[in-house]
C-alpha positions in Angstrom: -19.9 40.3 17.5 -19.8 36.7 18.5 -18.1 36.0 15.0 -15.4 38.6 15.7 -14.7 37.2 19.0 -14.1 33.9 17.9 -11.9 35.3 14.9 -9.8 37.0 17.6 -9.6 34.4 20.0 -8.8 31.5 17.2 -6.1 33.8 15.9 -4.5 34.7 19.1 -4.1 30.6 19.7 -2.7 30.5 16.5 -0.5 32.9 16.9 0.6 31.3 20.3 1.3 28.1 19.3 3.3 29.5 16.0 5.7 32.0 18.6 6.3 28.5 20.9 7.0 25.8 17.9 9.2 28.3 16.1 11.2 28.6 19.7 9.9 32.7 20.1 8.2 31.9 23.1 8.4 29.1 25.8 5.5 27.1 26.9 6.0 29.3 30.3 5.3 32.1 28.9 2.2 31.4 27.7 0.9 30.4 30.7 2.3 33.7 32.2 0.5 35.9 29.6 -2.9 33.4 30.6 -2.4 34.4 33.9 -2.1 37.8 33.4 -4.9 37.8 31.3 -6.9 36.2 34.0 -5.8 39.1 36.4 -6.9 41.9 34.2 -10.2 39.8 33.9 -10.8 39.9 37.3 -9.8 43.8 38.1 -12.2 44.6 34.9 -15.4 42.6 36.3 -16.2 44.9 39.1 -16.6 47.6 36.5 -18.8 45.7 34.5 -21.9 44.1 36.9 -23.8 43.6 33.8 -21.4 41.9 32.0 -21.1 39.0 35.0 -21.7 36.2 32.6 -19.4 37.2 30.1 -16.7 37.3 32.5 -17.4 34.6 33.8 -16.9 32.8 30.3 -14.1 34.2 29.5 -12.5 33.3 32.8 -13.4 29.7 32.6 -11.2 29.2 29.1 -8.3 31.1 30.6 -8.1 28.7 33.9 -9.2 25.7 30.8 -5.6 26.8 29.5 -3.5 26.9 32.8 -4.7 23.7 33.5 -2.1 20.7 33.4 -3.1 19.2 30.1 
């Protein structure tokens, strides 16, 4: 499973970055689907009490990419 996820998650970025250099998408936009992302994290995790740690993790690399670089 943890192979899958990174698979996912490394072809997600790539996709991404392709949408924003070919002028698709604008750098905003990615930081609004990151933040939506986070959202749906966050109204998922009370669902899941077992699951704590993954959420956490996964929330700390969505606020890693709204950061200001």
């Amino acid at each position: 499973m943890a192979a899958s996820t990174l698979v996912s998650s490394a072809t997600m970025a790539g996709l991404l970055r392709c949408l924003v250099q070919k002028g698709v998408l604008q750098a905003a936009d990615i930081r609004e689907m990151y933040e939506v992302a986070l959202l749906l994290l966050e109204q998922q995790q009370a669902a899941a009490p077992h699951a704590q740690a993954s959420f956490s993790a996964a929330r700390a690399v969505i606020e890693r990419q709204l950061s200001p670089n």
